[in-house]
N, C-alpha and C positions, 0 to 999 in steps of 0.2 A: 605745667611745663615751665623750668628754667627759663627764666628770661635773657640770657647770658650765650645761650646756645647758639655758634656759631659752626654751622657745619662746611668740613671739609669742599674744597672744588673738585679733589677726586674720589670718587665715593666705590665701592664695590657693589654694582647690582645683585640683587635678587631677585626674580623674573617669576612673576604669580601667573598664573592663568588664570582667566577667567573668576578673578577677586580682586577687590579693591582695597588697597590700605587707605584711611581718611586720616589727617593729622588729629593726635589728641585720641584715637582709638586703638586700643590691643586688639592682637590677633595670635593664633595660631597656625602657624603656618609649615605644612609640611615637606620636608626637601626630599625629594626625586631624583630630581632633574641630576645628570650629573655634570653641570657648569655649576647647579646649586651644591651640589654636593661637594665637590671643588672647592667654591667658598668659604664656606660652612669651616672643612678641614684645612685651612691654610690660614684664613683671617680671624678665628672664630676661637677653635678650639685652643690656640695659646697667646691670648687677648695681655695686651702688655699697657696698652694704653687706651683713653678713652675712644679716641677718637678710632680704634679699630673696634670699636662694640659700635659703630654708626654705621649703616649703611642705608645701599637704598632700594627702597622695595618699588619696583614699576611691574605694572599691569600689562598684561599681553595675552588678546584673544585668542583660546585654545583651536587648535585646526592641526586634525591629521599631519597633515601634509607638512606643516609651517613650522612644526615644534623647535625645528633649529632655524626658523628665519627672523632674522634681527633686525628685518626692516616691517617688520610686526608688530614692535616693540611698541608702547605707547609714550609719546612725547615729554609727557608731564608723568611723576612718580612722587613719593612719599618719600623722604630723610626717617628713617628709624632709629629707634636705639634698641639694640639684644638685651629683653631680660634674663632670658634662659636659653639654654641650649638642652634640650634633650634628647636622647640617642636608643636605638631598640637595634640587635644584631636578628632580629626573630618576626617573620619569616624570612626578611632580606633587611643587608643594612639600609638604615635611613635615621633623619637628625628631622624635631621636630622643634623649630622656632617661636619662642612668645619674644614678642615685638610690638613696641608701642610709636606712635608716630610724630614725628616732633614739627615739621613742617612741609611744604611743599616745592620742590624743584625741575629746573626746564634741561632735560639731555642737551648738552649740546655737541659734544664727537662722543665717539666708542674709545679708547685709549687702546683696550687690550681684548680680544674674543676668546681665546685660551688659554690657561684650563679655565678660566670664569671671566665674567664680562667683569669692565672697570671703566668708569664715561665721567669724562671731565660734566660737571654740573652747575646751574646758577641757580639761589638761591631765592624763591619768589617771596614766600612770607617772612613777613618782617618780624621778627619773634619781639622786639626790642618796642614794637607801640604798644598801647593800650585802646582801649576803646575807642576814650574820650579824642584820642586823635586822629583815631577811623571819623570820628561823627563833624570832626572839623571841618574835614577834606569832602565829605559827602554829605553836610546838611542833616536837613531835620529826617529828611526819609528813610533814612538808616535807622534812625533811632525809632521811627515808627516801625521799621520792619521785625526792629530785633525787642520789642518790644510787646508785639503777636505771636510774633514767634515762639517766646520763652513762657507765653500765660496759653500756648498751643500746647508745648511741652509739657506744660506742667497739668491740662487737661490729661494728658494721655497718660501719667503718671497716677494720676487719680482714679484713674483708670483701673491701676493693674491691683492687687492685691496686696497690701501694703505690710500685712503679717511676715509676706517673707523677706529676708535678710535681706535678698541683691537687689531687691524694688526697692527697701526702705534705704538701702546704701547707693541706688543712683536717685532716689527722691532729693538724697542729702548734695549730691555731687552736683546735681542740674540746678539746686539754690544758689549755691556759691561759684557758679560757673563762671568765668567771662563770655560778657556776649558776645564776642568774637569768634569765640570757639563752639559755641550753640548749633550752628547747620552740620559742623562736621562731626562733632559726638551724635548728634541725632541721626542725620543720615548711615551713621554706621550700628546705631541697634534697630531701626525700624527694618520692617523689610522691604526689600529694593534691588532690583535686575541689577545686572553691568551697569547695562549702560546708562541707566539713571545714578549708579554712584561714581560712574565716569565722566558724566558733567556735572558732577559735584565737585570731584578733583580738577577739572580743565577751568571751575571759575578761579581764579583769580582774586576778582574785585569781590568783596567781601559782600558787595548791595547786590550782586549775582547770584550769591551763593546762598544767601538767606532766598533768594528767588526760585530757583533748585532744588532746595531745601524742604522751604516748608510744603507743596503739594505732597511729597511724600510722609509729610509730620500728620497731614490732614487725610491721606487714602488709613494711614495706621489708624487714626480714630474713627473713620468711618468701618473698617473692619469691626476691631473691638466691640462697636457698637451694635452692629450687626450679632455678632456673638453673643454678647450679651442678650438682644431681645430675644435669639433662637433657643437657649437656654429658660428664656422665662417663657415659651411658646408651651416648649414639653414640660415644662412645670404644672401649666393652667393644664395640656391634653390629660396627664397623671390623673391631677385632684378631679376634674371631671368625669375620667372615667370609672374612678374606683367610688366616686357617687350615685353611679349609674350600675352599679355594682360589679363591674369587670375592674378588678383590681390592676390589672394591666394595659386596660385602652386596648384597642384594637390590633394586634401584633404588627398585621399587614401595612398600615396606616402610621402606625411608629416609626416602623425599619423604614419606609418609603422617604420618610420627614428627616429622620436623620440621616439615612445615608446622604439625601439631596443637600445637606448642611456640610458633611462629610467631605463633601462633592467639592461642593464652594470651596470649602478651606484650602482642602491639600488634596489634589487628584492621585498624588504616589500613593495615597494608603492604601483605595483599594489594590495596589499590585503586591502589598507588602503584607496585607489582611491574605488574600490568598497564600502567599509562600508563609506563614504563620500556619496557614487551617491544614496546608500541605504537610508542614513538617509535624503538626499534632497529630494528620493520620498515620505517618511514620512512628510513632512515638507507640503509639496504641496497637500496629499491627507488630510491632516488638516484645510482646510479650512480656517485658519486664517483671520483677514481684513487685510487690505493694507497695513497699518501702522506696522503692525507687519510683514508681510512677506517681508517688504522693509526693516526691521529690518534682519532677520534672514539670507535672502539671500546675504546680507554684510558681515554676519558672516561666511555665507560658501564660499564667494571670499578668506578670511582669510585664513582662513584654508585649503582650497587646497593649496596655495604657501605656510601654512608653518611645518616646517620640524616636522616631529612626535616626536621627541625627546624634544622640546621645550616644559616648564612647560603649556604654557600659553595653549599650542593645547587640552589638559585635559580639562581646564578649561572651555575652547569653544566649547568643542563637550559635554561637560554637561549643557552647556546652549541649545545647539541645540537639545538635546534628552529632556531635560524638555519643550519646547516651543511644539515638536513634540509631545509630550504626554498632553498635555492640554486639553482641550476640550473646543473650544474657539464656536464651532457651533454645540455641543453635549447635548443634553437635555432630561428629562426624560419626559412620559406624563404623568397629573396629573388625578388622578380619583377625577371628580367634583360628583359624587353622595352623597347630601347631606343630605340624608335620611341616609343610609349606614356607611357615616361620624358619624351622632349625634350617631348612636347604636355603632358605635366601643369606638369612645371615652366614652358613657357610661360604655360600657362593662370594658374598660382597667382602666378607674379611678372614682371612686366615690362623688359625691358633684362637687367643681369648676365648679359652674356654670356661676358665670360673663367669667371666662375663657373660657371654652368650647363656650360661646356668642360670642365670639369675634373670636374664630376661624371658628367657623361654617360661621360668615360674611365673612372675607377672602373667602371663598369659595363657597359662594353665588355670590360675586361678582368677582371674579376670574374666574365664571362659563360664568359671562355675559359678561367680558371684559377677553382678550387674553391677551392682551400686558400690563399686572395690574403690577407694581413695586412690588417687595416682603416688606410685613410692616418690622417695626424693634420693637418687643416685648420686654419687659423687665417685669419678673416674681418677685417678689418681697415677699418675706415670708421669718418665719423660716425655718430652717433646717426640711428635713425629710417631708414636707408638698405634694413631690410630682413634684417638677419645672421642674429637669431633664427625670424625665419616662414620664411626659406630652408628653415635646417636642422630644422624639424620637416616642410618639402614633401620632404625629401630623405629622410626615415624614411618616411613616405606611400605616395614613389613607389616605396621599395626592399620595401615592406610587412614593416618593421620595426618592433618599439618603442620610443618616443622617451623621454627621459627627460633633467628641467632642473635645470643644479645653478647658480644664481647663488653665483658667486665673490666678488662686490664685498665686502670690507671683511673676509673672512677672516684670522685670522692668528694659529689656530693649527694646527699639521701632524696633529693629533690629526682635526681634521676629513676630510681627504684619509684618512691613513691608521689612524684610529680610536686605541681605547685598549684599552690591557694590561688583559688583565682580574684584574690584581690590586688596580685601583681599584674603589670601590666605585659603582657606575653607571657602570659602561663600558660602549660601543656599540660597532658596527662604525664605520669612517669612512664619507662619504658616497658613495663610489666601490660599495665594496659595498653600501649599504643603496639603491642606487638598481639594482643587480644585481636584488637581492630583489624590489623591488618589480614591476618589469616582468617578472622572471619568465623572462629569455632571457639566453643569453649571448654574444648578437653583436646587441645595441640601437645605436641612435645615441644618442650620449651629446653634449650642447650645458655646455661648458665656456663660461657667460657670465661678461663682465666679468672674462678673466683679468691684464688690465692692471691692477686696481685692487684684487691681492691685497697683505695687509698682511704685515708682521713683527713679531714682539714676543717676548718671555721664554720663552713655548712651542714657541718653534721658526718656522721657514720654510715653510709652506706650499706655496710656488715650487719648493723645493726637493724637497721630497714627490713635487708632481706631474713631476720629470723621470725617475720611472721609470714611471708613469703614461702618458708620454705617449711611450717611447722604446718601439720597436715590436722592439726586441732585447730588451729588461727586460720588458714588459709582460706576456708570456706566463706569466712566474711573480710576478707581485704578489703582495708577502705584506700582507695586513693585520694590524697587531698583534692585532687582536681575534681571528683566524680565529686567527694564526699556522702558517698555511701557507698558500702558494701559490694561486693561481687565475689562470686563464687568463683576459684581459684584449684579447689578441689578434684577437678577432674584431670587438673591438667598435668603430667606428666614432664615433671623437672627433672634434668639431667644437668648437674655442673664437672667442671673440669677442673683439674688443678695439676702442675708439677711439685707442690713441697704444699704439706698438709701446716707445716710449722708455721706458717704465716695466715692461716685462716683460725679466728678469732675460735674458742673454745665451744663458745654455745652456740656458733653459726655449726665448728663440727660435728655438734652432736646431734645436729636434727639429722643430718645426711646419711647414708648406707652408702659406706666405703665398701671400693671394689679396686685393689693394686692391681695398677698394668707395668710390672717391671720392666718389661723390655722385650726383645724378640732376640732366640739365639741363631747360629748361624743357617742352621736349617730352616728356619722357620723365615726369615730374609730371603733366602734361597727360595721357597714358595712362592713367597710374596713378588719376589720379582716377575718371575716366571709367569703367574697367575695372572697379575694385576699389573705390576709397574712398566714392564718393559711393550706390552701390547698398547697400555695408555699414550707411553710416550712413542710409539711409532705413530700412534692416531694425531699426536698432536703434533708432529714433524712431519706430516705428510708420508710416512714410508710404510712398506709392505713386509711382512715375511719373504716374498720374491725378492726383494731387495738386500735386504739385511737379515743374517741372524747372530743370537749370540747363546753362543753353547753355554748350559748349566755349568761348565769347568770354569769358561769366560767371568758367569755371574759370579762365581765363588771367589776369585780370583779380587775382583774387585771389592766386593766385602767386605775380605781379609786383609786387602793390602791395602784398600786406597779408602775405607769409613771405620771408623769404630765409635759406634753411635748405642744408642738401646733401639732408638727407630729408623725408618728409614728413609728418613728426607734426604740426608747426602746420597744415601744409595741412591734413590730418584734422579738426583740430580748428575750425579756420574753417569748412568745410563742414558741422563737428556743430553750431556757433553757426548755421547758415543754418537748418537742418533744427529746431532748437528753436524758432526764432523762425517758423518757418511751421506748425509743429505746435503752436501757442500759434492762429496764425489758424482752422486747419482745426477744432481744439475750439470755438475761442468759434463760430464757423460750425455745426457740429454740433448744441450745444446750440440756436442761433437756432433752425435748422430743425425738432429734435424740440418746440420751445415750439411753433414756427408748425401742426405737424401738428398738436398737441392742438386748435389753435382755429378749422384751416381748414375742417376739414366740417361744424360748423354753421354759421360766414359762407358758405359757398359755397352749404348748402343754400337759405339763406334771399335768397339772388340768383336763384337757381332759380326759386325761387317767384313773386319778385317780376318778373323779367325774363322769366320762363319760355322760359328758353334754357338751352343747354348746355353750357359752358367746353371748350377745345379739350382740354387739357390734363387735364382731370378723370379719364383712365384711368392714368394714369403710376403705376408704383410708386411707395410709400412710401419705399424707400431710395435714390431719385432724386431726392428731397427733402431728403433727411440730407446730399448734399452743397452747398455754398453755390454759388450761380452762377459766380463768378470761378473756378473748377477748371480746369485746373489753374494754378498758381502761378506764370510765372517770373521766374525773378530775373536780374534787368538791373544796370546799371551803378549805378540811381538806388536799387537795393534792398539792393545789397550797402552802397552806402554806409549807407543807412539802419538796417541791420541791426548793420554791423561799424564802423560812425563811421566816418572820413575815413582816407585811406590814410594805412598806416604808415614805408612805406618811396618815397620820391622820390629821382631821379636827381640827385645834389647835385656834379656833379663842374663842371658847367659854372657852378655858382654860387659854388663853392671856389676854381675854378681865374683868378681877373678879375683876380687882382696875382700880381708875380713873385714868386719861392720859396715856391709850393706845387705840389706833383709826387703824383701818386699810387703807391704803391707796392700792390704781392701781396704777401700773407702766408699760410702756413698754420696751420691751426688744427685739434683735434680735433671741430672742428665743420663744417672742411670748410674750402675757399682762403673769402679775403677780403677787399675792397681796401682798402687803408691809407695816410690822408692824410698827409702830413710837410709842416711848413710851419717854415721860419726868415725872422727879423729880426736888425735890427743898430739898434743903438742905441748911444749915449754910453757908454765906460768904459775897462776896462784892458785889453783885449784877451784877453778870456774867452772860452771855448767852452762855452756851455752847454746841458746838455741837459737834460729834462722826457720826461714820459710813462711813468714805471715801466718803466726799459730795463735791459736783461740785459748783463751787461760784454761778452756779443762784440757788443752792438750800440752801445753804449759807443765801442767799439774800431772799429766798420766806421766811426761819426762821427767819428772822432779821421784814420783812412784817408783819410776824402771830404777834409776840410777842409788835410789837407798837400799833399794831392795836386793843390788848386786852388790853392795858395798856391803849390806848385813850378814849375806849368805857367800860371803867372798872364800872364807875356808872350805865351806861344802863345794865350792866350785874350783879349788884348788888355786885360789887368785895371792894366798897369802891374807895377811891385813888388811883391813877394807880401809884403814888407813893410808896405805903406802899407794891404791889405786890411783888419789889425787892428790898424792904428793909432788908436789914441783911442776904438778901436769893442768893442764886445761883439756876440757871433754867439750868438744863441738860435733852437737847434733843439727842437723840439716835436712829436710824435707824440700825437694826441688820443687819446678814450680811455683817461684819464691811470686809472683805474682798473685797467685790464686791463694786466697783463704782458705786453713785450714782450721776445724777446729772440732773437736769430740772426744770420747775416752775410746776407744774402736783400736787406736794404736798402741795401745799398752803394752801387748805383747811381743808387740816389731819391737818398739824401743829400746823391749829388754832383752828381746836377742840379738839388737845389735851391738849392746853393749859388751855380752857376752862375747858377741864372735870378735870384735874389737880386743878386748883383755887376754882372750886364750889365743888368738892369733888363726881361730880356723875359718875357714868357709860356710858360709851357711848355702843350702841344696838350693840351685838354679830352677828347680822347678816346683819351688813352692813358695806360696802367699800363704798370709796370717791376717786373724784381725781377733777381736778380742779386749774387754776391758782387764786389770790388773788392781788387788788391793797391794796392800802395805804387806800383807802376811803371805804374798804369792798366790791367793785364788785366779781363776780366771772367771771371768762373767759375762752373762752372754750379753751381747748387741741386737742391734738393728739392721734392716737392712742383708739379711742374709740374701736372697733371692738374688737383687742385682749385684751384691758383690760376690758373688760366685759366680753369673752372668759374663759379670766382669772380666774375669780371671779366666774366665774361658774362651770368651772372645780376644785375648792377650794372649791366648796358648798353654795358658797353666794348669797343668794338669793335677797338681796337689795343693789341698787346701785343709790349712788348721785352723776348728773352731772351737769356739766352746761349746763343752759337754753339753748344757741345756740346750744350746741350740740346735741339736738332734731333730729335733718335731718340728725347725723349719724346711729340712732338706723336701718334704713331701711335696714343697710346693714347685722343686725345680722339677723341669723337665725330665722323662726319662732318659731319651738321646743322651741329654749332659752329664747324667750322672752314671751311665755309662762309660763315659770317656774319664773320669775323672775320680778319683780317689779322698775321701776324707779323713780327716784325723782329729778327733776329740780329745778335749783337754781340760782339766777341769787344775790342774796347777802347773805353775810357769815350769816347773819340773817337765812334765808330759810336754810341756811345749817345747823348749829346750832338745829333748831327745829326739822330738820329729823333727827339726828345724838341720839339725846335723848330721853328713853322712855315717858315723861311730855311735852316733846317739851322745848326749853333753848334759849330764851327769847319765849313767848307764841304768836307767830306771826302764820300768813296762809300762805301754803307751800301747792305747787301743786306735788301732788302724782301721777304717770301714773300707772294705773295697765295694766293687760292683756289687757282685755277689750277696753282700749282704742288705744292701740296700731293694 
């Protein structure tokens, strides 16, 4: 210790229970308390000088009751310095203290009690003498004391086994010590109650404190001692007995001698020895394979040799209660009825039918084969479509246990597949701790939001889960935390996603995609009916007696006030109708229970006066609790009333009144779209400019359109494709200038609206396009057909131009839809062009699909 060391008069406490700091010794000490924790984060964690790394550590008797009494506090305390500060947010925060102890001080007021204590202090040991003028002031008997003392010391030293490092490194420490400092390093490694290293801190006088001291220096070697002969006891029983030729002595007569020794030492063992013998028969009636039980039984040779106090024995008896609670041979049994299956899953979700196809196979063949790997499903739609209440109908019907791990914003691999447990608050990852939980090892497991996992400095995530989710690997997943193997194969993964483009190529490829484009207006219409509006009268408190709302009502809303692919705004409009009538039926309520208080004395006194009978006078009282207008429904004049004036209006016929605006499709992870494009030409140098937050291939398909009306300007009767952008500027616009656009999809808009811009006509109000475009005027087919035809229908548009190839996607839309609605294929901008126009623009034949042929 610095001889220089002059501590503060105001110091910030630290308040220990039931431990002592001694000057001249390190501790660890952990913060809880939250006055300690207070500290800790105000003085501690933005240390600017030295004297804020000093505080003071004082001792205070733990008791129930006292834990915030500050006249508990102990008088005398330790001056510290912070070596470390260290911090764990896992199970709960807390900060864990290394602190060495610099001298000794007398409390003398409290300064401040909140948020942490702060006590004016005086300063007892004199950091500034040395020995020689302790021994001045006290004579020769000092020097005798601390002179026993230190050849005590060093007995006990001689003691311990000097091969290891921290004996041979406090052998060295206790040579060159001052003797000053002798009672108080000693009294802090031997061992020693409170209250013996409480009147080690309360001496003072240095010839006290060697007095103090050393009995405790002398029970340590009479222990050791002890030890030592009980060790050489079973040595001689050994060699005598295997002389005698029982190689093992006496069993009964051994155990009896050593636990009696056991006894002596440390009485907690035997309650630590049973909770060990406990959790190894947990271990074994687990079932576990081989490999894992040759694992875990290594971990329990561990741990019986070693000492409870040691951080690591925590760590290993949480690996050995996680491995015991697994369910490594625990399974649920599936109900294979597949009749039973199709009506539930009808019942619980309406439409998905490629989906429900593919589950009911699962189970078909699950039914024939035992030992079937669980598939790996990947759901794929908008939001609101229904991905996640599938897949917990799908644990339901298999009468499995279900279990949700939201993926959104992950990114580190430490989650999927846990951490080493050489950190300190290691877990399992979330794959096994969702094992644990359910308790089976063939659950369905719902991987949500696997599109919207992240990457960062700790690794890949994505990459994690491709053994996770690959049905050749899974069977042996290793967790770091387990570090070994478990079987994964049984269990039934289901992920989710909105936009397939953001999930990594080889994480797509282990998956079986299954597209949920969206729900059209019938199929909403069902859904309400079915499912949504019954939910939410249940969770609004109302009745069918109370409130209804006619299918015209549902439709009405739909149409005018969502245009979604799912139906979460629907939900939520319905849950707006359902407050807003639940606001009538209470203030109605209350009217009626006022009216009962005051009707039977006015009716009696009509009686009287009229002496007649009212018709009505037998009617229960809770006939009365409802208001006459019961039940409620909501009409066209209610919904406005309730939800304001419709959100969404058909604008195509009001967009569409001058040349060059076209409607295009687009899709989006929220489902198809239609998308307006409108160009002008105006005075300048012959610029092509475009607006709307466009993506360079859409950039690129406007640069496509406008050569390609330029090249073919005399078959379109425009003149010179020269004189189109003579002295003129071409501004293209895609609204929505907010939202990003970007794909080849609109080629074909582009170039009818440049079209309809240069010939000065209309293009038809009731038709959408989409469509990629070469240089030579082919069309090519896209993506995304289902929801942008969804799209367009849900918008009211009733005619749609695709490309020719994309014929053999129409299968996948609804029949309803394509009932209502008319196709036109097109395999060059030509054919495009003549549908697009009511004359037809250039007068070419274009194949029309109607109902009929579809």
């Amino acid at each position: 210790m610095a001889s220089t060391i002059s501590i503060p008069r105001r110091l910030p406490l630290l308040v220990v229970a039931d431990n002592v700091l001694l000057p001249g010794s390190s501790m660890r000490i952990p913060v809880r308390n939250m006055k300690n924790m207070n500290m800790v984060k105000s003085r501690l964690m933005s240390r600017s000088t030295l004297s804020s790394t000093i505080i003071g550590v004082i001792p205070q008797e733990s008791k129930d009751d006292q834990e915030d009494d500050m006249s508990s506090l102990h008088s005398i305390g330790t001056a510290a310095v912070v070596v470390q500060v260290t911090g764990t947010n896992w199970p709960r925060p807390s900060y864990t203290l290394l602190v060495t102890g610099l001298c000794r001080f007398k409390l003398e007021t409290l300064l401040q009690e909140s948020p942490y204590l702060v006590a004016s202090v005086t300063q007892l040991d004199k950091l500034s003498e040395d020995f020689d003028e302790f021994t001045k002031k006290d004579g020769g008997d000092l020097d005798n004391l601390a002179d026993n003392f230190r050849e005590q010391a060093g007995k006990l030293v001689d003691m311990l086994d000097i091969s290891i490092p921290v004996v041979a490194k406090l052998k060295k420490m206790l040579e060159n010590l001052p003797s000053q400092h002798l009672p108080d390093i000693c009294a802090a490694i031997v061992k020693a109650s409170y209250a013996e290293k409480i009147q080690v801190l309360d001496a003072v006088d240095l010839n006290e404190r060697f007095k103090k001291a050393l009995p405790l220096l002398m029970r340590q070697i009479e222990g050791l001692t002890l030890l030592q002969k009980a060790r050489k006891d079973r040595v001689g029983v050994e060699i005598v007995a295997r002389k005698k030729g029982d190689p093992f002595g006496r069993p009964g007569n051994m155990k009896r001698a050593l636990n009696k020794i056991s006894t002596d030492l440390d009485e907690d063992d035997d309650a630590d020895s049973d909770e060990i013998n406990d959790l190894e028969q947990k271990i074994k009636s687990a079932h576990m394979p081989e490999h894992a039980f040759k694992a875990v039984m290594k971990e329990i040779k561990r741990l019986k040799k070693m000492p409870q106090q040691m951080p690591e024995h925590a760590m290993i008896r949480n690996y050995l209660e996680l491995m015991s609670e697994l369910p490594w041979s625990k399974s649920s049994k599936d109900i294979l009825d597949i009749e039973q299956a199709r009506r539930d899953l009808d019942v619980d979700h309406y439409g998905l039918e490629k989906l429900k196809k593919r589950v009911l196979e699962y189970f078909a063949i699950r039914q024939l084969k035992n030992s079937l790997k669980g598939p790996i499903l990947c759901f794929v739609g908008p939001p609101g479509v229904g991905k996640t209440s599938i897949g917990r109908s799908i644990a339901q019907t298999l009468g499995r246990e279900f279990h949700r791990i939201s993926l959104g914003g992950v990114c580190d691999q430490s989650d999927i597949r846990g951490h080493r447990r050489t950190y300190i608050g290691s877990m399992p990852g979330r794959i096994i701790h969702g094992i644990r939980l359910v308790g089976t090892n063939n659950p369905v497991f719902l991987l949500d939001e696997v599109d919207k996992l992240g990457k960062s400095l700790h690794g890949d995530p994505a990459a994690a889960l491709l053994e996770v989710l690959d049905p050749e690997q899974n069977h042996t997943f290793t967790d770091h935390y387990l570090n070994v193997p478990f079987d994964l194969s049984q269990v039934l993964f289901i992920a989710t996603a909105n936009n397939m483009a953001t999930i990594p190529a080889a994480l797509l490829d282990r998956m079986e995609l299954i597209q949920i484009p969206g729900y059209t207006q019938e199929e909403k219409c069902n859904i309400a009916t079915r499912h949504l509006i019954s939910k939410q009268f249940k969770e609004h408190g109302l009745t069918a007696e109370q409130l209804q709302i006619p299918v015209d009502s549902t439709k009405m809303i739909i149409s005018k006030y969502t245009r979604e692919a799912g139906v979460r705004n629907l939900e939520r409009k319905i849950g707006a109708v359902c407050r807003a009538v639940a606001v009538r039926v209470a203030e109605g309520m209350s009217k009626s229970k006022h009216e009962k208080h005051e009707t039977p004395k006015s009716e009696a006194k009509k009686q009287i006066i009229n002496n007649t009978l009212p018709e009505n006078l037998s009617q229960d009282a809770t006939t009365m609790a409802h208001p006459p207008e019961m039940p409620i429904v909501i009409d066209e004049a209610a919904i406005k009333d309730i939800l304001g004036p419709p959100q969404f209006e058909s604008e195509v016929s009001q967009r569409l009144v001058q040349p060059g605006v076209a409607v295009g499709l687009a899709w989006t992870v929220m489902g198809g779209e239609i998308m307006f494009v409108e160009a002008t030409r105006m005075e300048g140098e012959g610029k092509l400019i475009l607006t709307g937050q466009l993506g360079d291939v859409m950039k690129e398909s406007a640069n496509l359109a406008m050569n390609w009306v330029r090249a073919n300007a005399k078959k379109l009767h425009f003149g010179n494709g020269k004189g189109l952008l003579a002295g003129k500027d071409i501004h293209i616009h895609f609204p929505a200038g907010a939202v990003g656009k970007d794909g080849p999809s609109a080629g074909v808009t582009i170039a009818t609206v440049l079209v309809s811009l240069f010939s000065g006509q209309l293009v038809r109000s009731d038709t959408a396009m989409t469509g990629e475009i070469t240089l030579r005027g082919l069309v090519l087919p896209v993506g995304g057909i289902k929801e942008k035809v969804l799209g367009a229908h849900r918008a009211g548009i009733r005619r749609v131009i695709l490309p020719k190839r994309n014929m053999k996607d129409l299968y996948e839309i609804p029949n309803n839809v394509k009932c209502e609605m008319s196709f036109i294929f097109a395999s060059q901008l030509e054919d495009v062009l003549n549908a697009a126009f009511d004359n037809g623009f250039p007068a070419l034949p274009t194949e029309e699909v109607t109902p009929s042929k579809l």
